[in-house]
N, C-alpha and C positions, 0 to 999 in steps of 0.2 A: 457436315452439311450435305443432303441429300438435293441429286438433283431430281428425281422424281417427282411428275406432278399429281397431288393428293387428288382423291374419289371418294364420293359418297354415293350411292345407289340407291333409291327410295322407289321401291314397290310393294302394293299390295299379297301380287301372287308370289310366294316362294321359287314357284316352277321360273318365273320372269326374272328374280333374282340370278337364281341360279345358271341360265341360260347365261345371261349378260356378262357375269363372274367371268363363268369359264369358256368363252368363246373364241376367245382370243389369250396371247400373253402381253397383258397388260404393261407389265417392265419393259418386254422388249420394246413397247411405242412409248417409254418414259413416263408410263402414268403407276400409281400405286394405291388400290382399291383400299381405304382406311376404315370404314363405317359403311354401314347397312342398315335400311330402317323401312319397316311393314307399313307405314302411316306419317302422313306431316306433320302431328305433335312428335312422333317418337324422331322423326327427323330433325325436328327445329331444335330439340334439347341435344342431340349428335354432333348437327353444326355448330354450335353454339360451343361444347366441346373441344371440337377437331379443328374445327374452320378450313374444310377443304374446300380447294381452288376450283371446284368441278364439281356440279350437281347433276346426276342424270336422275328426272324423277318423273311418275307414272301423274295425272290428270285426278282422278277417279281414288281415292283412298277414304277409309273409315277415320271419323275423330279428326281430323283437319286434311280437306283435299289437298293437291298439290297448288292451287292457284293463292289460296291462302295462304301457303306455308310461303310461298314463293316471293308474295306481298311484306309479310311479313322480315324475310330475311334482307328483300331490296331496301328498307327502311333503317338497317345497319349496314349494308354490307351493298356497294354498288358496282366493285371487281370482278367478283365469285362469277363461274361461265355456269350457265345453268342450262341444259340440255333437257326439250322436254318431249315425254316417251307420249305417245298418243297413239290412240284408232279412231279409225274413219269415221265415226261416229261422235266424235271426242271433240272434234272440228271446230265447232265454234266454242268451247272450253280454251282452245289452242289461241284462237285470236284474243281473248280475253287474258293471257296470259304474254301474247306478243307486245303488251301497251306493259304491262310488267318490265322487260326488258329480258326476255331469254333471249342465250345465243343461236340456240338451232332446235329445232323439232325434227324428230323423228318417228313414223307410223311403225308399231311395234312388229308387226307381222313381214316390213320389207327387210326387217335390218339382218344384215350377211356381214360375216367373216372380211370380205371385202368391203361394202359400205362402213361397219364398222372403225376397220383399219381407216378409211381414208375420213372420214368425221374427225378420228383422235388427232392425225397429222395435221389436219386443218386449224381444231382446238390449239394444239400446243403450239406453231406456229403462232394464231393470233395472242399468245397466252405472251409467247415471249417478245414478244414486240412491243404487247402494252406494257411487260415488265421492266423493258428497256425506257420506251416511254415516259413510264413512273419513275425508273430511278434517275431520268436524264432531268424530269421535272423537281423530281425530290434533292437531289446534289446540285441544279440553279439555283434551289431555294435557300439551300446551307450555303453555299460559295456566297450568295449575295448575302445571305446574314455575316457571314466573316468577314467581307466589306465594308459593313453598317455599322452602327452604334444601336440598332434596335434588334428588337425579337420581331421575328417573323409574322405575318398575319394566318399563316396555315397550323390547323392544330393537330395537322399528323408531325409535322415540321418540327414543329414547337414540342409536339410529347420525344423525337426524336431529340432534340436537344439536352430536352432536361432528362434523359434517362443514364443513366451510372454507363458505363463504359471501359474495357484496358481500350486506351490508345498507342497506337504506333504515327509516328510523324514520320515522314520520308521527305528527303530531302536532294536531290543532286547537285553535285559537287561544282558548281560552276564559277570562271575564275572573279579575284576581284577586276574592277577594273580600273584600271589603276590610269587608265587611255580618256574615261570618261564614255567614249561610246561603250554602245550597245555590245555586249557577248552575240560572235554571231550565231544567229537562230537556227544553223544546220546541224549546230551540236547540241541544243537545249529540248530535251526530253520533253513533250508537251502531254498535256491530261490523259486524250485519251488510248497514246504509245500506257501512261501506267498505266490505267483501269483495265485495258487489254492483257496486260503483262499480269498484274497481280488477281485478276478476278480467275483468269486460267491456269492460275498455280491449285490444283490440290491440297487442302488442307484437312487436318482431323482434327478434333478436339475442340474446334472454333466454329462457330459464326460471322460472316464479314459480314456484318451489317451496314457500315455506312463507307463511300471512299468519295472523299470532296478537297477540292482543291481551294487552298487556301491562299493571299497575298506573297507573294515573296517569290514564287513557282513551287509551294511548297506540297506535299498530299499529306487529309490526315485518315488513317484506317481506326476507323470503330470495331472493336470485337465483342464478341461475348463467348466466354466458355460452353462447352457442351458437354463439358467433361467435369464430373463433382470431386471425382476422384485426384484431379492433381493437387499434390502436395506440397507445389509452390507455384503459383502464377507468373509469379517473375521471371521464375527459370524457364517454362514453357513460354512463356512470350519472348524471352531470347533467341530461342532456338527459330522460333518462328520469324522473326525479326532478320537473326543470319540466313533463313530461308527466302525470305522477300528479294533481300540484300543481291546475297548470288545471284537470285533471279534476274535480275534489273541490271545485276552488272553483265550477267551473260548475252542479255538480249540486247542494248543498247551501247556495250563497249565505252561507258562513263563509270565514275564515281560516284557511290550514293553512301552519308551520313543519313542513321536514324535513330529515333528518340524512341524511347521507350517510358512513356507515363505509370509513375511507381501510384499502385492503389489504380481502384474506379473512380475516375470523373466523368460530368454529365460534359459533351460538347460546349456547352454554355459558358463552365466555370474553365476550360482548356482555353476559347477564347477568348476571357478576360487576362489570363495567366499571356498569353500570349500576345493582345494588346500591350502588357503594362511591361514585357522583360523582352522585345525583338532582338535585344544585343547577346539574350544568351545564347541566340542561335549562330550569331560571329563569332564564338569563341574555338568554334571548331576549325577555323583560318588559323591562331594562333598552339592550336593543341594538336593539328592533324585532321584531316578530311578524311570518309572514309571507312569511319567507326559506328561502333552501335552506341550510345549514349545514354544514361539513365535520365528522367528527368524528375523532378519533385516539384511538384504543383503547388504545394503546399507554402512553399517560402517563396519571398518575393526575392529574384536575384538580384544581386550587385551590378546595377550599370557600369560598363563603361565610362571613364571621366570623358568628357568632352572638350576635349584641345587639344589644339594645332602646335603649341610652343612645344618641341621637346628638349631644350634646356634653358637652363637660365644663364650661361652661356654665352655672350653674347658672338664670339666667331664660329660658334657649332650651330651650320645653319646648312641645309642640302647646298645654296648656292655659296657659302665659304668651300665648301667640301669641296665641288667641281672644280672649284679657282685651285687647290690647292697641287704643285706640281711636283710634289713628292709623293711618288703612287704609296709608299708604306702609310703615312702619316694619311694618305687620305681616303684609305681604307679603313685603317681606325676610328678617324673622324665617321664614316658610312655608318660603321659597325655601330659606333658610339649611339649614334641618334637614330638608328632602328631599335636599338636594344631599348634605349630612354621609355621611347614610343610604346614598345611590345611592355615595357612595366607597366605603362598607366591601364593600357586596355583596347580591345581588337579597334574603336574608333579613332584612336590616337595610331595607332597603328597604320592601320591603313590611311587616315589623311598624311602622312608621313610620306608613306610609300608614292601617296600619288604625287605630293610632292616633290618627290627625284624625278619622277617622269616628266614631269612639268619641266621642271629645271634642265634636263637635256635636252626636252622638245622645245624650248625657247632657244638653245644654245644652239641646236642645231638651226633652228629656223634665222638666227641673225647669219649664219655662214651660208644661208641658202642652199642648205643640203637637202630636198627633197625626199630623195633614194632613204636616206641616212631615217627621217621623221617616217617614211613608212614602214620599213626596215622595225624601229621599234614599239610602233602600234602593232603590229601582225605577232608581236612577240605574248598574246593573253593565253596559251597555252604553258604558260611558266608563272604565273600570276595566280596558284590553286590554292597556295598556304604562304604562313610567312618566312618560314624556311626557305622556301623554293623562289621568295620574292626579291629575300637576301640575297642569295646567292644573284641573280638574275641582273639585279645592280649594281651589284658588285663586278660583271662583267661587264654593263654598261657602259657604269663609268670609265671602267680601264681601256676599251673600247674604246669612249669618243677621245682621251688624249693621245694614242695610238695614233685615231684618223687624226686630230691635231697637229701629229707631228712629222706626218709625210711631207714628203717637199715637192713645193708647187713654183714652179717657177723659181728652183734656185734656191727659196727658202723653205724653210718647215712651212706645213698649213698654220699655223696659228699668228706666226710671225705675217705670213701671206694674206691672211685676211687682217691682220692690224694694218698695214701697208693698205690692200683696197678699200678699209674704211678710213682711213688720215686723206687718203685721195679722195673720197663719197663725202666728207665729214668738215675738211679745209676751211670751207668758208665761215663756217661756224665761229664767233672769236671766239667764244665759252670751251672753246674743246681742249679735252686735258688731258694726260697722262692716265688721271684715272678713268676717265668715259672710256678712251680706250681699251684698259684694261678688262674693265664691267665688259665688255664688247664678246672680249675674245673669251672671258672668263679665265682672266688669271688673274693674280694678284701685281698690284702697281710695281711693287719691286722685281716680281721675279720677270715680269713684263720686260722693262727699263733693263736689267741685263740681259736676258735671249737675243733683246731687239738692237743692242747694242756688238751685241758678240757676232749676230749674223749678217747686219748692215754695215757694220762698223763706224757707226756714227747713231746718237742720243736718237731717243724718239724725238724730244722735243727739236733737235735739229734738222731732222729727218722732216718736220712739218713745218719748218722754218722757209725750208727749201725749196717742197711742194708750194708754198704759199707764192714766194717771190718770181719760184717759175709762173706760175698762173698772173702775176703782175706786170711781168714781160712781154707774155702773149698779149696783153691788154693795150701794154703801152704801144706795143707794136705796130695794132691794129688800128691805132688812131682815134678811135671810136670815143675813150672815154678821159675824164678830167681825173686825176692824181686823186684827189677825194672821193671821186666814186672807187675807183680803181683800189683804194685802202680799205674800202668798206665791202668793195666784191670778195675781196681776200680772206678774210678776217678778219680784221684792225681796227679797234675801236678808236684809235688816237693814229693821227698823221706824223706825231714828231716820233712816235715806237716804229711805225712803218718804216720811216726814211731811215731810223736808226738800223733799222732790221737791212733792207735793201743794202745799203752802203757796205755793211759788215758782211753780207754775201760778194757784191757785187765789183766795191771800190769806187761807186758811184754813188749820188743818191740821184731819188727817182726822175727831179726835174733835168735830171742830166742825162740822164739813161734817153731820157724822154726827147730830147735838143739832138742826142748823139744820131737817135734815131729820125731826125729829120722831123720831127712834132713839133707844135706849138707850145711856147713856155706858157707852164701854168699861174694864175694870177691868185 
């Protein structure tokens, strides 16, 4: 792909030719003289030809002047910079050709080595600006078609679409999220960090034609060979594909998966392939991030199943796993139901994943561990594949029984927070061994022993206790009647209360109540 911008030179006089030729070095200002023409027919059949960016052409020619050729080529072509050569006498030829649309006039007798030079730098300047311009306008127009359901209303757009194509997709590697928020955006490689990156790589053998960003943060590169001679396109588009690759990973310090569309497709028929199959671009979470990828446009991939159950199971569940307080068996159980998940397919998969996270961000949030829930949001640099998401979980989890079973106040944490929710929970009459347990996230049995072996007395006595303390302070205080007092506590029934009271106390409550100098209740 040359960066050279093309010239065609249209003069009558040879000597004018020849002067304008060689007066300067053309390359050196990025321009490259293609065509020469004596007259505006012999030029319009040139152009028409060549289709160079740049017309420098004389007023005054045999068989079609230049005001006519000029007229005629503004009626296909409204880009092309047209520079027009004129003398003094030419003048009002010049303004008749200014409602045309040339880009600049110049009188043939001033023009120097220096004027010249500084014309062409002005030229390419404004050459590449509009160039930028056009493709900033022509990549809005493809980006909003890959949004849509329609084809475009532009028919450079639209012949751009439907034209055969090798595609390369690029993609970077960014984690799932398994938090629900956003990936943050200090790491996420934006448009035009690529089009910067990839239009400044050198390439041979190719044309970049189109580079447009499509839904997901994804880019897709249009090419066209320039080369007749390769012997496989595939192989050469590899090569160039690991070229992009390194590139993007040298400049940016991420990860980048790219696809490689096997055969020519038009953008069109890529974009339907890629409305109807989005999950096949998830499977690189389950295979490795990171790779070059082939793709076939041709067949319609296999979705993904879509579910959340991964067993049929019913105690293999992320929140059975947690409760479970045998670290071997509840690493299995992990293992168990990410591997279930990773069979059906990368959707099942990752609702999975965020499932655990779920499950300990709840777990931690009823212990009020703040530190703890941001601690494992910041963790989406371990979230890149499913390997990495395993493992990562599998730390988690062993982690939060760990924090569970530090001692707080004399007891392990778990034991510590079953204890400050029986005291938050008390008045409750519904409250049960199992609420508890759900609470702390263990299991009712293994609960009812810890809570036993550490207190040394039942849960269920342990809130027997708390209850009858909290009915003391009440009667104490004068304030309220036995039946309220049963019902502030817990106690749906007055004759369980006083049973309760008495088998703590050796009282029951209307005596507790007398002893304490209170009024008998009626």
């Amino acid at each position: 792909m040359t960066d050279l911008i093309s010239v065609m030179i249209v003069d009558d006089e040879k000597l004018m030719l020849e002067d304008l030729s060689t007066m300067i070095d053309w390359e050196a200002y990025g321009y490259q003289i293609i065509a020469t023409a004596f007259n505006g027919k012999q030029a319009l059949r040139k152009y028409r030809e060549y289709h160079p960016q740049v017309i420098f052409t004389d007023i005054r020619m045999p068989f079609m002047d230049g005001i006519e050729m000029i007229s005629e080529i503004r009626k296909k072509d409204e880009k092309v910079s047209i520079v027009l050569l004129t003398a003094y006498e030419d003048f009002s030829y010049a303004k008749a050709a200014i409602r045309l649309g040339i880009t600049e006039y110049v009188i043939k007798s001033e023009i120097t080595e220096n004027s010249l030079s500084e014309l062409l730098n002005r030229l390419k300047a404004n050459i590449i600006k509009a160039g930028k311009r056009e493709r900033y306008i022509t990549d809005r127009m493809l980006e909003q078609f890959f949004l849509s359901e329609e084809m475009t209303e532009s028919a450079d757009v639209e012949q751009i679409l439907k034209r055969p194509e090798h595609i390369i997709m690029v993609e970077q590697d960014l984690p799932i999220s398994l938090s629900g928020e956003a990936v943050p955006e200090e790491i996420v490689v934006h448009r035009s960090k690529f089009v910067e990156i990839l239009t400044n790589e050198k390439i041979t053998g190719w044309d970049l034609d189109v580079i447009t960003a499509i839904p997901g943060r994804k880019m897709v590169i249009a090419l066209s060979s320039t080369e007749s001679s390769y012997g496989s396109y595939e192989q050469e588009l590899y090569k160039l594909a690991r070229k992009f690759q390194k590139k993007l990973q040298e400049e940016t310090n991420s990860s980048f998966t790219l696809y490689i569309v096997q055969g020519r497709i038009s953008l069109y028929e890529f974009k339907r392939f890629y409305d109807e199959n989005k999950n096949v671009f998830l499977e690189k979470y389950l295979e490795g991030v990171g790779e070059i990828r082939k793709l076939d446009c041709s067949q319609v991939q296999e979705l993904g199943k879509e579910q959340i159950v991964v067993s049929s199971k019913k105690n293999l569940s992320m929140e059975n796993m947690l409760k479970e307080p045998d670290s071997q068996i509840r690493v299995q159980m992990l293992h168990e139901i990410l591997s279930i998940a990773r069979t059906d397919g990368v959707e099942p998969f990752i609702n999975t994943a965020q499932a655990g996270y779920t499950v300990l961000k709840h777990a931690y949030e009823k212990n009020e561990t703040e530190k703890e829930i941001s601690r494992i949001a910041s963790c989406w640099k371990e979230w890149l594949d499913a390997d990495r998401i395993t493992v990562w979980l599998e730390k988690q989890v062993n982690h939060y029984h760990e924090y569970m079973t530090r001692e707080v106040n004399g007891y392990s944490r778990v034991i510590s927070d079953a204890v400050e929710y029986i005291c938050r929970s008390f008045r409750n009459p519904d409250l049960s061994l199992n609420d508890v347990a759900a609470y702390v996230h263990l299991s009712p049995g293994y609960l009812s022993g810890e809570f036993k072996k550490e207190t040394g007395v039942t849960l269920k006595s342990y809130l027997t206790d708390i209850r009858i303390e909290a009915a003391k302070q009440m009667m104490e205080d004068g304030n309220y009647k036995i039946y309220e007092i049963c019902s502030a506590v817990g106690y749906n029934s007055s004759q369980y209360f006083s049973q309760a009271f008495y088998k703590k106390t050796g009282m029951f409550p209307t005596e507790y109540s007398k002893k304490g100098g209170r009024k008998n209740e009626k």
